[in-house]
C-alpha positions in Angstrom: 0.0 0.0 0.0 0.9 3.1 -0.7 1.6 6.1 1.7 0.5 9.9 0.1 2.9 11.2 2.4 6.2 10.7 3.9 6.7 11.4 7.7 9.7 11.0 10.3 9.6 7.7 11.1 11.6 8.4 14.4 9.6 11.0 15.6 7.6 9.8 19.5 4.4 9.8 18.9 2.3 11.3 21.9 -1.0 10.3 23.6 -4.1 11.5 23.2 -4.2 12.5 27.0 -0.9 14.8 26.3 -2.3 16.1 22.9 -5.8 17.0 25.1 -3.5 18.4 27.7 -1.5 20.5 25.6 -5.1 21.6 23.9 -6.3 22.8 27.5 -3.3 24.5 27.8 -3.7 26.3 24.1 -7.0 27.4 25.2 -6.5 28.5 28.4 -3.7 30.9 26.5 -6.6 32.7 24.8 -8.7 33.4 27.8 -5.8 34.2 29.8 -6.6 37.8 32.4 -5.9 40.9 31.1 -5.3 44.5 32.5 -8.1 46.8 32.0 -7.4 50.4 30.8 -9.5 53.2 30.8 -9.8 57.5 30.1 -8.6 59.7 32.7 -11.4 61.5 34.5 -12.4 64.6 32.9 -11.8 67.6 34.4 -13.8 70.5 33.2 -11.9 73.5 32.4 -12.9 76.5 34.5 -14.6 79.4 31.8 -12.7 82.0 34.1 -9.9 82.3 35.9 -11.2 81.6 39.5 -9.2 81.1 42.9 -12.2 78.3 43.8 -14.5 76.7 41.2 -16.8 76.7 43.2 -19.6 78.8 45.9 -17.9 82.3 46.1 -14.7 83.7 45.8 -12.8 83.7 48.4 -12.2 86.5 50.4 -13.3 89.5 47.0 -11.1 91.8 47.3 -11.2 95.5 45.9 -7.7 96.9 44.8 -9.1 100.7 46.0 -8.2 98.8 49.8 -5.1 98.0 48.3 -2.4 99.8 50.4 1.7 99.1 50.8 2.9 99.3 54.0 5.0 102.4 53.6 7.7 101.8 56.5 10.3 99.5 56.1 11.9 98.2 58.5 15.4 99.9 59.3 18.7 98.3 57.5 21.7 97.7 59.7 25.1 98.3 58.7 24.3 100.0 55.7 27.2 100.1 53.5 28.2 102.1 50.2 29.6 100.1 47.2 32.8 102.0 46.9 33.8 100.3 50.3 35.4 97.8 48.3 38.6 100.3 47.7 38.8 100.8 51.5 40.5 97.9 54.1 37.1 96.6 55.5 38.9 96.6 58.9 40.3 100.0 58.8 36.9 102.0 58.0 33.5 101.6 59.2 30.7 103.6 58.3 28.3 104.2 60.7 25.0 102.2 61.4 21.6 103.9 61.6 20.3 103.4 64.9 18.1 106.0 65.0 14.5 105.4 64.5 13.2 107.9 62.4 15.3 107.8 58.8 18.4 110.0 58.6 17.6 113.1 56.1 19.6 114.4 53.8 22.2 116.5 55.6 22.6 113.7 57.9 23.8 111.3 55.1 26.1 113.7 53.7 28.0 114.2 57.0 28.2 110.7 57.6 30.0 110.8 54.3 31.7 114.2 55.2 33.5 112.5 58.1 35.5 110.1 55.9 37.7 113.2 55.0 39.0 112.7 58.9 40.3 109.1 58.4 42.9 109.9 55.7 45.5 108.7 57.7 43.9 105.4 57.8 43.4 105.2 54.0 46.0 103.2 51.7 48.3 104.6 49.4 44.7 104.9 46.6 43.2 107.5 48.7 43.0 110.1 46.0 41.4 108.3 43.7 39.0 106.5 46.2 38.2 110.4 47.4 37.6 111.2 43.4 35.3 107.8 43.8 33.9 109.1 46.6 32.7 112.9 44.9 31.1 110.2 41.7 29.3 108.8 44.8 28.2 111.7 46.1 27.7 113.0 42.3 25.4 110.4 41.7 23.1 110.2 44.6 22.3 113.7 44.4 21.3 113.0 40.4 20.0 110.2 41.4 17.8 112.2 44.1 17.2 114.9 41.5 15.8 112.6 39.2 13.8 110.8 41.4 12.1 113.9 43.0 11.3 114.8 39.4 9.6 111.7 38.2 7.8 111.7 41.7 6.6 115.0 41.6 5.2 114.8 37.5 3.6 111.5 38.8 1.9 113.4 41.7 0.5 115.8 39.5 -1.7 112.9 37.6 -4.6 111.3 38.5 -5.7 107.7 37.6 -7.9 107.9 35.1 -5.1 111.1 33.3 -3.8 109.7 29.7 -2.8 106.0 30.7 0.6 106.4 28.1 1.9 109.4 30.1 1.5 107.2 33.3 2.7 104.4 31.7 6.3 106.4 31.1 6.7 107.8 34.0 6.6 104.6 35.6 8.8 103.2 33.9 11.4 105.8 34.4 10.7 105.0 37.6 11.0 102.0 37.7 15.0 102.6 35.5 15.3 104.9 38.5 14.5 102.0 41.0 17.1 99.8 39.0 19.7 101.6 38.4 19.6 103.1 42.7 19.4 98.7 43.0 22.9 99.0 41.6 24.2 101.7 43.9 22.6 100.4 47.0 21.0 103.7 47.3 17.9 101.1 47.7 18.5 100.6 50.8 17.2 103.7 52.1 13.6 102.9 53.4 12.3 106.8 53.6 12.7 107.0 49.4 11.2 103.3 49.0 8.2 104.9 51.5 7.7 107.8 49.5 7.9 105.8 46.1 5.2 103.2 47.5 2.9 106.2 48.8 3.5 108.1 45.5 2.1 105.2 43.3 -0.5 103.8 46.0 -2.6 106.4 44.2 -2.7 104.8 40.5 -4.2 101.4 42.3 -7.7 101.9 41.1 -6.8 102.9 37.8 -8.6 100.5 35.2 -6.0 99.7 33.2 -3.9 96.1 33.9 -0.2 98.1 31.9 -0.5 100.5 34.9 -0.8 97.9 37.0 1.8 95.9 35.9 4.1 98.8 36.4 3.4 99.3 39.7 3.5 96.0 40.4 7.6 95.5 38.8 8.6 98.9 40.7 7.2 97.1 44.0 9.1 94.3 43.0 12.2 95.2 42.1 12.2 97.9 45.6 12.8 94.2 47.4 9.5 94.3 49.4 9.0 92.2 52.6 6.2 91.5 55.0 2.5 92.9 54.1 4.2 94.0 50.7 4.1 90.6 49.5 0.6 90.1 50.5 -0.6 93.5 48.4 1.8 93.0 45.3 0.7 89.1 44.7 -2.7 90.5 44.9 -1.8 92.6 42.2 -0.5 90.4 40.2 -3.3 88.0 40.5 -5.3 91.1 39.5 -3.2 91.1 36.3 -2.8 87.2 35.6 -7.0 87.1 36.2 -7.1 88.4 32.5 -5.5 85.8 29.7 -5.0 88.7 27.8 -2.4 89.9 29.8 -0.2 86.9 29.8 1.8 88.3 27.1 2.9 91.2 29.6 4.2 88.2 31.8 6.0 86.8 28.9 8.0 89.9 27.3 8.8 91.5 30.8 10.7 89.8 33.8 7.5 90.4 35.9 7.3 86.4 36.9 10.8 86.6 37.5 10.7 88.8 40.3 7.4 87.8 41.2 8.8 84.1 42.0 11.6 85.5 43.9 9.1 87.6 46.2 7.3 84.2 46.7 10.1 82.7 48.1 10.1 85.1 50.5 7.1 84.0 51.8 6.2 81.7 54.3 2.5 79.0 54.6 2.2 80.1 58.1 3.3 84.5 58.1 1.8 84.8 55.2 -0.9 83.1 54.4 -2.4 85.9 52.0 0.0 86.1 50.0 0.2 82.4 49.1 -3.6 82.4 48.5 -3.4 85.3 45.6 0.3 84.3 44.6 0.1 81.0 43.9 -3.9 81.9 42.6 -1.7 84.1 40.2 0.9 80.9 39.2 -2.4 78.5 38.8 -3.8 81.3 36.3 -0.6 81.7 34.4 0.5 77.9 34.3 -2.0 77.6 32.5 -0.3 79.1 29.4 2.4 76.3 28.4 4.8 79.2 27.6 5.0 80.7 31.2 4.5 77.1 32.9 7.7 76.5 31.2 9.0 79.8 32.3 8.0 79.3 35.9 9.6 76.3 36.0 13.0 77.0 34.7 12.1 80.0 37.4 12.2 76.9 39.9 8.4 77.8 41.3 7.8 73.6 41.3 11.2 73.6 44.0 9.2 76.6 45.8 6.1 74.5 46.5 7.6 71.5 47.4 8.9 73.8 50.1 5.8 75.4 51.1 4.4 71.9 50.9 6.8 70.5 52.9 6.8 73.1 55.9 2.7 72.8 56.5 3.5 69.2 56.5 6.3 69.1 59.4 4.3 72.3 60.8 0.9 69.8 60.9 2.6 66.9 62.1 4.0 68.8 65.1 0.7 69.7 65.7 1.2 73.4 65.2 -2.2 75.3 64.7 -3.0 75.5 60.7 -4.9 79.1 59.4 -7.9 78.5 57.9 -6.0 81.2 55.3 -2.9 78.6 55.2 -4.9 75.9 53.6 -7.0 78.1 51.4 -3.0 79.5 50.0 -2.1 75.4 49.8 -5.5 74.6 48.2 -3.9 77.4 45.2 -0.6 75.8 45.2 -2.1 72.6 44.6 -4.2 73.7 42.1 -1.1 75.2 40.4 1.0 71.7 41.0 -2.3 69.9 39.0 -1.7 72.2 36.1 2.4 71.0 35.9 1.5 67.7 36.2 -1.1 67.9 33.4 1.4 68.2 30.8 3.1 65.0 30.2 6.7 65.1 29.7 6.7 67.3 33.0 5.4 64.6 34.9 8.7 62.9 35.8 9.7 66.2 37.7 6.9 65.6 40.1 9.0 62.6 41.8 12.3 64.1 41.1 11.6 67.2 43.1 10.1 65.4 45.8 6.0 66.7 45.2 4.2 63.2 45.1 6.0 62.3 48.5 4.6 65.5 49.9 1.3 65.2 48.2 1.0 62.0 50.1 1.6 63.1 53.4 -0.3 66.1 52.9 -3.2 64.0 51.6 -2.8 61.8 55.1 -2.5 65.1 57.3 -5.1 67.0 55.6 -7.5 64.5 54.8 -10.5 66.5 56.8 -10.0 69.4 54.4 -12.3 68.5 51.4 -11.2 71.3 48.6 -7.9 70.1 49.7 -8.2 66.8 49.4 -9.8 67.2 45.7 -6.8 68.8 44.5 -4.4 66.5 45.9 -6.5 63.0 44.5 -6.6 65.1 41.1 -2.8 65.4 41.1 -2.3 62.0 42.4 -5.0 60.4 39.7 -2.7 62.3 36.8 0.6 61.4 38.0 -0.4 57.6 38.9 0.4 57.1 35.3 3.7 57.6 35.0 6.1 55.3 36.4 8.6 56.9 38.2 5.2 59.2 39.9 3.4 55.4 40.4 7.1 54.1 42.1 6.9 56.9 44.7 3.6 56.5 45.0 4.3 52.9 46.1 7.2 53.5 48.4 5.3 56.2 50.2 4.7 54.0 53.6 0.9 55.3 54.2 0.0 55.9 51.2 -2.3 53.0 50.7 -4.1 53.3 54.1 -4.2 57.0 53.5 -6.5 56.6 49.9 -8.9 54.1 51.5 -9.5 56.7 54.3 -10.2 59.0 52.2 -12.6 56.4 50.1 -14.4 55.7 53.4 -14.5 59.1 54.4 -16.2 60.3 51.0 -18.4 57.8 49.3 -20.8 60.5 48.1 -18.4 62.6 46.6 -18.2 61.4 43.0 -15.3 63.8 42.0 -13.4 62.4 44.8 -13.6 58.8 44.8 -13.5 58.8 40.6 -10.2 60.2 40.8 -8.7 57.9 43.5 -10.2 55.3 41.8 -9.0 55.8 38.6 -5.4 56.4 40.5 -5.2 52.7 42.5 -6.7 51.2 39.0 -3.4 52.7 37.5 -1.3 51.3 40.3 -2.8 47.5 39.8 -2.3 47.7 36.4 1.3 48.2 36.0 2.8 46.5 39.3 2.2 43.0 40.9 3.4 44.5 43.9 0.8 47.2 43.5 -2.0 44.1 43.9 -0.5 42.7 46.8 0.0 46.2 48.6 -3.7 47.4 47.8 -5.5 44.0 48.2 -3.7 43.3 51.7 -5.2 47.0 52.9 -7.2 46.8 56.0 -10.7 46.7 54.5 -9.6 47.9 51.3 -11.7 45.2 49.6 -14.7 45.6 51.8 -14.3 49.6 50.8 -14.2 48.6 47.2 -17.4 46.5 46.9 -19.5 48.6 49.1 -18.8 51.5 46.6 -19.6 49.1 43.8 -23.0 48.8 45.5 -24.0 52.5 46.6 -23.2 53.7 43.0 -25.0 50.9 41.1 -27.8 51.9 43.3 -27.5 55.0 42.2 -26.9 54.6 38.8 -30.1 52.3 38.7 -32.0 54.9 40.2 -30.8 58.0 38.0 -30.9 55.9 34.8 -35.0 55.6 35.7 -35.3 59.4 36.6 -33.3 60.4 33.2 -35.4 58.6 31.4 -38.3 59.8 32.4 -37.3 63.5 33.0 -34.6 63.7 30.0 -33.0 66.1 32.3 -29.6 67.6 31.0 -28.0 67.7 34.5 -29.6 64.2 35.5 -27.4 62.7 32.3 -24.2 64.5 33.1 -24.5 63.2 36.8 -25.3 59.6 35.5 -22.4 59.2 33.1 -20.2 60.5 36.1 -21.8 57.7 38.5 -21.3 55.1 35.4 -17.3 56.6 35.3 -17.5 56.1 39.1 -18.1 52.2 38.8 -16.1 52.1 35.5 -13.2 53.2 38.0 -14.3 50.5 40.4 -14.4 47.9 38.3 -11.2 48.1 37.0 -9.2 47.9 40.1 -11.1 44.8 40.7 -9.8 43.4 37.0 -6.4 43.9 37.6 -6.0 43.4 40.9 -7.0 39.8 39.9 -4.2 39.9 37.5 -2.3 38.2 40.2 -3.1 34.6 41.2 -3.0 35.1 44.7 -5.2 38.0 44.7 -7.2 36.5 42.2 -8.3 33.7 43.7 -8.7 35.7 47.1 -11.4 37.5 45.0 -12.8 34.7 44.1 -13.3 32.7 47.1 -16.3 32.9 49.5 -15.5 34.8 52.1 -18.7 33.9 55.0 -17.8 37.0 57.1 -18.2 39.8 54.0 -19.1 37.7 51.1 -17.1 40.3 49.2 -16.7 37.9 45.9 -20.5 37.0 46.4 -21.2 40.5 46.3 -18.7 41.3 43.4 -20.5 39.0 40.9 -23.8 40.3 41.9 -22.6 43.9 40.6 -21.4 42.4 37.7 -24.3 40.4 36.7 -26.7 43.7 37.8 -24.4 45.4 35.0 -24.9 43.1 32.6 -28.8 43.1 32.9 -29.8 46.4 33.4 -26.9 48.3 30.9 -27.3 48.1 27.4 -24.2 48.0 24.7 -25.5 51.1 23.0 -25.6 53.7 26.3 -22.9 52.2 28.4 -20.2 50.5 26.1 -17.7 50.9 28.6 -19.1 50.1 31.4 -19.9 46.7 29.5 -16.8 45.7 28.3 -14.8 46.7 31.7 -17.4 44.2 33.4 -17.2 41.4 30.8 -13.5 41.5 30.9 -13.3 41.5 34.8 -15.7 38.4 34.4 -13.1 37.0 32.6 -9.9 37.3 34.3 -11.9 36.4 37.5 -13.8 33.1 36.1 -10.7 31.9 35.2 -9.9 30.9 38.5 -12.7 28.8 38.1 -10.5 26.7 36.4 -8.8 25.1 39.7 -9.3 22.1 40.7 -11.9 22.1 43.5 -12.6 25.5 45.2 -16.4 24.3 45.3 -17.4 27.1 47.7 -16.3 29.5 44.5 -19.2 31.6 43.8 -17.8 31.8 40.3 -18.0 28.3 40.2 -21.2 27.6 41.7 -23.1 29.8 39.6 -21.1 29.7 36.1 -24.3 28.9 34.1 -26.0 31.7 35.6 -23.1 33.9 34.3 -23.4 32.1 30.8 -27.2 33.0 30.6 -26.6 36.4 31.3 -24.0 37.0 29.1 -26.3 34.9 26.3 -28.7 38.3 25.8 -25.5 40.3 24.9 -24.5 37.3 21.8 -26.3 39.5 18.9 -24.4 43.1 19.8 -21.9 44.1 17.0 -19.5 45.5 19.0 -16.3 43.3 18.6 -14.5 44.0 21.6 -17.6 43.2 23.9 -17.5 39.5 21.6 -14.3 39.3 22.4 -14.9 39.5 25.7 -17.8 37.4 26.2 -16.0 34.6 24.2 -13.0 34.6 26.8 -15.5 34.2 29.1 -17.3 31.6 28.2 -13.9 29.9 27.2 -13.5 29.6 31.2 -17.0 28.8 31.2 -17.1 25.7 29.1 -15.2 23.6 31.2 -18.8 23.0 33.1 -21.2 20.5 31.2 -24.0 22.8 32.3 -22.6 25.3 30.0 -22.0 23.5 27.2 -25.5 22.1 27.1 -27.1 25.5 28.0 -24.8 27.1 24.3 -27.2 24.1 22.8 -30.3 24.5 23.9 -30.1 28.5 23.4 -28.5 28.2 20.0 -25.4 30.3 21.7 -23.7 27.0 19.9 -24.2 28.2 16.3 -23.5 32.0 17.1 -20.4 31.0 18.2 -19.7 28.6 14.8 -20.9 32.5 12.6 -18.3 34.4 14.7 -15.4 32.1 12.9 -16.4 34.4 9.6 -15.4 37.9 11.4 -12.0 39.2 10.2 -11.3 40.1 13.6 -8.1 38.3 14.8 -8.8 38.0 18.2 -12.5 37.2 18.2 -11.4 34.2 15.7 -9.3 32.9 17.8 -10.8 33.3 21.2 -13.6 31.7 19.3 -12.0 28.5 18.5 -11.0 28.2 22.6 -14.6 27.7 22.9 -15.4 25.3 20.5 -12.0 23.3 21.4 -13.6 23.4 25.0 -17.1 21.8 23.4 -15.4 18.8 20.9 -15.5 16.5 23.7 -19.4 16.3 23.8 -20.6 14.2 20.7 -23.8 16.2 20.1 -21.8 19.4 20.1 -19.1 17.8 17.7 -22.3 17.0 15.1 -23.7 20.6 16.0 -20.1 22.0 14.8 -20.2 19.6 11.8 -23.5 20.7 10.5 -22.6 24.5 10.6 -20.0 23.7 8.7 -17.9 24.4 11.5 -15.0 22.4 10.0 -15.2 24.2 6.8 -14.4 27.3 8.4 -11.5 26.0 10.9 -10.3 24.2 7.0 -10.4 28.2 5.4 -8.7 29.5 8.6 -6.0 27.1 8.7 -5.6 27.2 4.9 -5.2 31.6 5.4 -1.9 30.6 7.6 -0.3 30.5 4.6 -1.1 33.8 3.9 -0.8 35.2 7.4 2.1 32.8 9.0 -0.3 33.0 11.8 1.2 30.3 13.9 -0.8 30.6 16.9 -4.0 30.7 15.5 -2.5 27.8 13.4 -1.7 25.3 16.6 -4.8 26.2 18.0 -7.2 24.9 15.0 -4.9 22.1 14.9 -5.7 21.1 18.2 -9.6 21.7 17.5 -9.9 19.4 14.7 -7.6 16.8 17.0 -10.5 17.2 20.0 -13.0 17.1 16.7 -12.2 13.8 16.0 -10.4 12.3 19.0 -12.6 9.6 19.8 -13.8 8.8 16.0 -13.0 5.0 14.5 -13.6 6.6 10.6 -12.0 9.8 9.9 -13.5 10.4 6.9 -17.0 9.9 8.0 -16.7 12.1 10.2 -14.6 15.1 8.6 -16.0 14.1 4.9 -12.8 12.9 2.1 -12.4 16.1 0.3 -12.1 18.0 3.7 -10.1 14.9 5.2 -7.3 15.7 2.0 -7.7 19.5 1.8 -6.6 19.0 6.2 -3.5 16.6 4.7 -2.1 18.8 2.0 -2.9 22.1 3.8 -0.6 19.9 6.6 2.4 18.5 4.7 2.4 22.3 2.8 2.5 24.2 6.6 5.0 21.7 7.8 7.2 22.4 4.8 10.3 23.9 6.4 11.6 25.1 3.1 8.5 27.2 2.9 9.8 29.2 6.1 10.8 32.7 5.3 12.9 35.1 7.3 9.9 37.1 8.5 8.0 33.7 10.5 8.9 33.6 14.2 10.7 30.0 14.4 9.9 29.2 17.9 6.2 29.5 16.9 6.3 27.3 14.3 7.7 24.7 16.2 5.2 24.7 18.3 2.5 24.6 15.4 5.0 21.8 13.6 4.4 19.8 17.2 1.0 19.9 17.3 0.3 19.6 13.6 2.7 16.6 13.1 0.6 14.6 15.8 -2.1 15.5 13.7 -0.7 14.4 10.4 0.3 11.2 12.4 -2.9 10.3 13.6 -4.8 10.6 10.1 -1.7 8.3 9.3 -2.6 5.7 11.7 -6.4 5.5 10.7 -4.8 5.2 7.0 -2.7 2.1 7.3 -5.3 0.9 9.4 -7.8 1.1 6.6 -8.0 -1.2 3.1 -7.5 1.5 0.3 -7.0 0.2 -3.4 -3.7 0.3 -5.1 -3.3 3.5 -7.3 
């Protein structure tokens, strides 16, 4: 007798048991758990610049109460800049110790007695007294000058031509700078009559003059209530979008950044509220965020940040004013870490470890708290942000507080949500950390229920009301459980956790209670509203029924009620939506295992929708697909339902595309389908038909072809298809030389 094919003759054949085995092990691979992704939580942009987005302003202030504290305190040891051609420990000038500011004649005779100390000078004297006369030169120009500009701005009012303001403040201001670089700034009586002189143009209703003012203010070095009034001012300024061209082409921020850091969270509370209200305005431009930070504002609010921390752990009283100036820092921080190549600075400069412990301190501070879980939700992310994150040793213990302690507030618990589902998704370590929380489970799945309660009861009233605000609010419940959900998925990701889900738990019944969400999602959503929703559920179902696979673990309620789950998911097999199929097939691959299943995707013809999915031209729906059926062939009357659907045919076509597509995996796996197909048949060709029995042997010897390997197939992959194929080609073999054939 002939052979029609030639075969290594040495090659060990295996037993059916392994080539089911390995089958099991094939199918499992296409309903193995996945992480679940998902949108970040929208944040509505504010339509105005706002310190709070919310009730009123805080603390409205009018710029006509806008005054500058017009004494200074006194300098010590003032000191002239020609000093430096004197020995420092032969002549010193004198201190001011009076109170009141020395006038004019004063200063000059302090600089008059230097002509009695020429025995003391060096052997430069005459050109340090020619110095001395360009000193005194100088400051009375400079005085002359100054008394000018003074007295023509004096003579205005604020609403006099805004261009002849504008000039004079700026020679002003060149008078300011240039006295910076002869010290003459020092002298407190000239900044008081220069602050009292252009206190005046405050109401004027126009944001140039007040930038002026605000740079002369500036650049005079200003300290205590100063910096309170001028970052007022400038948050005046930044309040307008229009003006954040004046912050680009002048050095305004510059100086503005320096005063901050001046400033202290306790001291000077006020100033922190309007200045950093000012640096969340103007971050908001990408072109002065950059600015600010090569300024180095992100190192100045880790510092702020950092000294309410230590100040609230010691237990030192906290301002009500403090926290509303944090609450504008924060809101500043969420605007750096928005952009996403800044992100990595955020751990670098040490502002996710503080955001942490100031989330733990301040957790009793609401608008607090939902700036820190927004900044927290974008950074969790990225992974040097997520590492932190991690290492931070409360940090877990500090988000499910803050869960527990605000279930009702959706904008909250949607953001932290969001964050841990990041966390679970990129990290085994993450699962562990999170799952072995106190409670953190128990927190999890009583959420799950009060928002599906809520979404079940707004999804009635919308519907009947058609209310605008009633939909917004639902789709942010649905984002809510969306959130949820997901943490649930990937936690499950690892086994441990997994089956921990998964196991009935007679205390909180938490993965009782789990699948009951799930199930309630499955019923009362439909594909077309909530798409999302849907497919994060189906593929949570997954990843946890595939624990159902274990041996034993009886008191599973995944187990117990798998054909429950396979009816619900039965009213979802006619939706068009691919990635919900794909879904639902990886479940019901888990599924199949169970008899009950596999007779229920009989009687409710789920059978032959399965067999129609084989035609999509999706990949991944194919070949989850075929898991399924593989997970039926060992039931006869399902092996007669897939041969009268022509569900050979179609694994025939796939396996013949390979060719095409060098689709190895998908390959293997219809190899192992036809095997289960006919593994316990006496006559192959009765049951597969002759012309598909030799289209299965030439499609076979062609794919096993090594010469027909090119440099683009993955090797290792087609070994494993040659493997399983070659047992194939064997057994067809076997029935051959078993069976009389005529001569040809």
């Amino acid at each position: 007798m002939k052979t029609l094919w030639t075969i290594n003759e040495n090659k060990t054949w295996e037993s059916s048991a392994d080539i089911i085995k390995e089958a099991k092990s094939a199918v499992a691979m296409t309903t193995l758990t996945k992480t679940v992704q998902t949108k970040r939580p929208n944040t509505p942009k504010e339509p105005n610049r706002t310190l709070f987005g919310h009730a009123q302003e805080y603390n409205i202030f009018s710029l006509k109460q806008l005054k500058f504290q017009e004494q200074l305190p006194l300098i010590q040891d003032l000191q002239m800049k020609k000093k430096a051609y004197r020995s420092p420990e032969k002549l010193k000038l004198p201190s001011i110790k009076s109170s009141k500011p020395p006038d004019k004649t004063t200063r000059f005779k302090c600089l008059e007695k230097l002509t009695e100390e020429e025995d003391t000078l060096t052997s430069y004297s005459d050109d340090i007294n020619a110095k001395q006369d360009n000193v005194i030169n100088e400051t009375i120009a400079y005085e002359t000058t100054l008394e000018f500009t003074l007295d023509k701005l004096s003579e205005l009012k604020p609403n006099d031509d805004a261009d002849k303001i504008v000039k004079l403040l700026d020679q002003l201001n060149d008078i300011v700078e240039k006295q910076y670089m002869t010290n003459i700034k020092e002298d407190f009586h000239i900044k008081s009559r220069i602050l009292k002189c252009i206190d005046r143009f405050i109401d004027a209703d126009n944001d140039v003059i007040l930038l002026k003012i605000a740079i002369i203010i500036l650049n005079l070095n200003v300290t205590g209530l100063n910096i309170s009034s001028v970052s007022k001012l400038i948050f005046k300024i930044a309040r307008d979008d229009r003006n954040d061209v004046h912050f680009e082409q002048t050095k305004v921020l510059s100086l503005f950044v320096n005063c901050l850091g001046c400033a202290t969270p306790l001291e000077d509370a006020e100033a922190l509220i309007y200045g950093y209200g000012a640096i969340k305005f103007l971050t908001l431009n990408s072109k002065l965020l950059e600015a600010c930070l090569n300024l180095g504002i992100l190192q100045l609010m880790v510092l702020h940040l950092r000294m309410l921390n230590l100040a609230k752990s010691e237990l030192v009283p906290i301002p009500e004013q403090t926290s509303h100036g944090i609450f504008q820092l924060t809101g500043a921080l969420r605007n750096i870490a928005s952009v996403q190549d800044k992100k990595p600075l955020l751990a670098e400069s040490g502002a996710i470890a503080e955001i942490c412990k100031c989330a733990a301190l301040f957790n009793g501070n609401t608008d607090l708290v939902t700036n820190l879980v927004r900044i927290i939700s974008i950074a969790s992310n990225e992974k040097s942000c997520s590492q932190v994150i991690l290492s931070f040793p409360s940090a877990m213990s500090t988000f499910f507080q803050i869960l527990k302690k605000y279930p009702g507030r959706e904008d909250i618990v949607v953001r932290l949500t969001y964050a841990l589902g990041n966390l679970a998704a990129n990290d085994n370590s993450a699962r562990l950390q999170i799952s072995s929380e106190k409670d953190s489970i128990v927190i999890l799945v009583e959420l799950l229920e009060i928002y599906l309660a809520k979404d079940i009861e707004l999804t009635t009233r919308v519907k009947s009301s058609d209310s605008k605000k009633d939909k917004q609010r639902d789709s942010l419940i649905e984002d809510v459980m969306i959130k949820i959900i997901r943490i649930v998925a990937n936690l499950s990701l690892n086994e441990t956790v997994g089956k921990q889900l998964t196991s009935f738990n007679p205390e909180n019944k938490c993965s009782e209670r789990i699948l009951n969400v799930l199930l309630s999602c499955i019923r009362y959503k439909t594909i077309y509203e909530s798409e999302e929703l849907l497919l994060v559920t189906l593929t949570t179902l997954n990843n946890l029924t595939f624990y159902t696979q274990a041996e034993g673990g009886q008191e599973n309620p995944f187990k117990k009620r798998t054909l429950e789950i396979a009816q619900a998911l039965s009213t979802l097999m006619l939706i068009t939506q691919k990635d919900c199929l794909i879904e639902i097939a990886r479940v019901y691959g888990n599924l199949s295992r169970s008899e009950d299943v596999r007779n229920y995707l009989v009687d409710t013809r789920a059978l032959y929708q399965l067999i129609k999915w084989l035609d999509q031209d999706d990949r991944e729906l194919k070949l989850t697909t075929i898991g399924v059926l593989v997970n039926t062939m060992p039931d006869e009357d399902k092996r007669n339902i897939f041969r009268q659907d022509k569900g050979l045919e179609k694994f025939l076509m796939i396996l013949g595309e390979t060719k095409q597509t060098r689709d190895w995996e998908m390959g293997c796996l219809i190899c192992q389908g036809i095997w289960n197909f006919m593994i316990d048949s006496s006559d192959i060709v009765d049951i597969c038909g002759e012309n598909n029995t030799f289209m299965l042997i030439d499609l076979l010897i062609t794919l096993l072809d090594e010469d027909n390997l090119s440099e683009q197939d993955h090797y290792e992959e087609w070994e494993k298809f040659a493997h399983v194929a070659t047992n194939l080609l064997e057994k067809i073999e076997t029935f051959f030389e078993a069976t009389p054939m005529l001569e040809t």
